[in-house]
C-alpha positions in Angstrom: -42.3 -159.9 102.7 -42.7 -156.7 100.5 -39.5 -155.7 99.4 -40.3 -151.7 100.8 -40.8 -153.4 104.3 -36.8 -154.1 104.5 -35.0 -150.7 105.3 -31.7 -152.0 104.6 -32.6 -153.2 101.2 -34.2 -149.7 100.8 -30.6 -148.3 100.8 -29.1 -151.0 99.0 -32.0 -151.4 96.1 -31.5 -148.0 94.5 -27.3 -148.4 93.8 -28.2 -151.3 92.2 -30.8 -150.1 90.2 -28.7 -147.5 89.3 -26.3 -149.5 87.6 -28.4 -151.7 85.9 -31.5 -149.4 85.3 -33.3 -149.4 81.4 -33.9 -152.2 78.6 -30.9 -153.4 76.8 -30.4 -155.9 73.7 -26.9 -156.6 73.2 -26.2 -159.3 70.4 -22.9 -159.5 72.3 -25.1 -160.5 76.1 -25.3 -164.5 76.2 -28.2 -163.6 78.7 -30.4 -162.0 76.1 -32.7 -159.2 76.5 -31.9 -157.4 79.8 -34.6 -155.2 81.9 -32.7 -153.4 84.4 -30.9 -156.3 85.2 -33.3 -158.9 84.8 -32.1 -160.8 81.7 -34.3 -163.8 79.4 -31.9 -166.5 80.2 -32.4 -165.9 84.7 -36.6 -164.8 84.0 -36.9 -168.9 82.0 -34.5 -169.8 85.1 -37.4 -169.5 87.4 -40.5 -171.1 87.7 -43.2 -170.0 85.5 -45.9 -168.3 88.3 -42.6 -166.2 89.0 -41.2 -165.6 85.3 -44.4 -165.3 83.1 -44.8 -161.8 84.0 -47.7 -161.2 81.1 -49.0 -164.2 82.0 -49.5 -165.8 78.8 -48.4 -169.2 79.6 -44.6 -168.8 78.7 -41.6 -166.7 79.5 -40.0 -164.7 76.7 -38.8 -161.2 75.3 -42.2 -159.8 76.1 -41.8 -160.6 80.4 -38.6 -159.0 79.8 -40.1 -156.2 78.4 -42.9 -156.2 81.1 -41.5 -155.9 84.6 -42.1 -153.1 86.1 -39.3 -151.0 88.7 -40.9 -152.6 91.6 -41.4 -156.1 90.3 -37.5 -156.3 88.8 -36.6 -155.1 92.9 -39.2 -157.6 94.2 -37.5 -160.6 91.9 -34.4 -159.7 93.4 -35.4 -159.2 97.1 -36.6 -162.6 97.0 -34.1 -164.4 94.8 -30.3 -162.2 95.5 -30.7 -160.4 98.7 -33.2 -162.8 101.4 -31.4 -166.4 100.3 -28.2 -164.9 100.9 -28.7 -162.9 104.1 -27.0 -159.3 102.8 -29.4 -158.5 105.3 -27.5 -159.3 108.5 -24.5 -158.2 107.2 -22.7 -154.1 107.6 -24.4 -152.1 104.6 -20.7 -151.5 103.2 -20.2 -155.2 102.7 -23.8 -156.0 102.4 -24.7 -153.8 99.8 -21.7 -154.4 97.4 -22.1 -158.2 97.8 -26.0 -157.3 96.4 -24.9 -155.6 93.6 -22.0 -158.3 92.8 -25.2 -160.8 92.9 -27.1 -159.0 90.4 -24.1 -158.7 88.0 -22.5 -161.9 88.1 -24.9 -164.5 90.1 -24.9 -165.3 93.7 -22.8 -167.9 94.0 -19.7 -166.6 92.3 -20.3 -162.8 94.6 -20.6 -165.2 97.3 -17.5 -167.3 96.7 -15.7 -163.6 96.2 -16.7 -162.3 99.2 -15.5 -165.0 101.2 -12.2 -165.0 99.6 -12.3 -161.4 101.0 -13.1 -162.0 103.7 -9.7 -164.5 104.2 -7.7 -161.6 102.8 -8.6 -159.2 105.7 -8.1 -162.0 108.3 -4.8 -162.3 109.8 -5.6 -165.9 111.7 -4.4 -168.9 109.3 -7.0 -170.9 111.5 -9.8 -168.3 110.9 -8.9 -168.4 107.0 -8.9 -172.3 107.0 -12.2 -172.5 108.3 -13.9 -170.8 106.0 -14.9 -172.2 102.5 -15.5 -170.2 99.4 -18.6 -172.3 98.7 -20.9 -169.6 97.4 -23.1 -169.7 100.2 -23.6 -167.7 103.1 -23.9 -170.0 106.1 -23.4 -169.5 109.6 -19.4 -169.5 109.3 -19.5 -166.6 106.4 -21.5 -164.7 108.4 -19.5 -165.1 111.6 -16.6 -163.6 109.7 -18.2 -160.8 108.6 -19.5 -159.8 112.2 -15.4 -160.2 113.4 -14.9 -158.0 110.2 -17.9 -155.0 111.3 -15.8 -152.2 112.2 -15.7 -149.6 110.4 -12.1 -149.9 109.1 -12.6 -154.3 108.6 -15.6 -153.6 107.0 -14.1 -151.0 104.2 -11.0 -153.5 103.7 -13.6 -156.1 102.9 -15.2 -153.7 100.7 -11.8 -152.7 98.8 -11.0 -156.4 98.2 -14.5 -156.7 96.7 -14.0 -154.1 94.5 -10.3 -155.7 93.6 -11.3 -159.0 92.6 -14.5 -158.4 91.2 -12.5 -156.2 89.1 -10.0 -159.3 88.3 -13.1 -161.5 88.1 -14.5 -159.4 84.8 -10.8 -158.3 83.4 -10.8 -162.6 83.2 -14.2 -163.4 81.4 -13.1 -161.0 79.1 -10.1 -162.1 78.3 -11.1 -166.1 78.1 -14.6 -164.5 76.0 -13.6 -161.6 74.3 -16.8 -161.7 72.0 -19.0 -161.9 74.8 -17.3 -160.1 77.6 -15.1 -157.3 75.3 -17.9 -155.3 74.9 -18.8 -154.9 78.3 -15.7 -154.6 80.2 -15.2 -150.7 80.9 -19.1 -151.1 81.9 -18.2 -153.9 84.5 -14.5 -152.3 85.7 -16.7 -148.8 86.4 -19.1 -151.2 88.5 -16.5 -153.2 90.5 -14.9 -150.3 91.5 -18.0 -148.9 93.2 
């Protein structure tokens, strides 16, 4: 499925974009060369049809440097927001678990929204049953639907934005070389 063909990833695409829009090459970024998002060390990640964007027989600076808006929303229509079914979920929670994925990976926005999730929930057995696996499986997505409201929904949302918040504040703290750098960038994008 085309990427344009989803209307809810329509509205989400552009926030993300937004954050992470341009070419950057930070000494400091472990992930290398970064095109709106799309860093070296995720492009070799993937298999080569996907990554070697030149198609030159490898996957290097130069695919980096290569993908195009629509492709870099493309890669993560197919690899962030259809595997972990932001689709199905209230655009408040759905889009700012997206973005989360794009930042920091999929599993660990996963594993933070769950923990959400429990935080918002007032059942122990509710909170029990739910795992902070990093995947969104039937059981994830049956919390979010008791958590749909309007109100649920934006508490889910402010817990996001609390412990992604915590989530960078830590990396830079146990990395300081690698995550110092970056961390007004990432608290301004938590809090969004």
């Amino acid at each position: 499925m085309r990427w344009q063909d989803d209307e809810r990833y329509v509205d989400a695409w552009p926030h993300t974009y937004r954050h992470e829009k341009g070419l950057v090459d930070h000494p400091s970024d472990p992930g290398g060369i970064t095109n709106s998002g799309v860093s070296l060390r995720w492009l070799k990640s993937l298999p080569l049809e996907v990554g070697d964007i030149d198609r030159d027989g490898d996957i290097d600076a130069d695919d980096v440097r290569a993908l195009a808006p629509d492709q870099i929303a493309q890669l993560f229509y197919d690899r962030f927001w259809l595997p972990n079914r932001f689709r199905y979920m209230p655009p408040v929670i759905g889009q700012k678990a997206f973005d989360m994925s794009v930042h920091m990976g999929p599993r660990q926005a996963v594993k933070l929204l769950q923990r959400a999730l429990c935080v918002v929930e007032n059942d122990d057995n509710v909170r029990a049953s739910l795992l902070d696996d990093g995947f969104v499986g039937n059981k994830t997505l049956a919390a979010i639907a008791d958590r749909s409201s309007p109100n649920a929904a934006w508490a889910v949302r402010v817990a996001l934005r609390s412990s992604s918040e915590m989530f960078f504040r830590y990396l830079a703290s146990v990395d300081p070389e690698h995550g110092g750098p970056f961390i007004d960038g990432w608290v301004r994008r938590a809090r969004w």
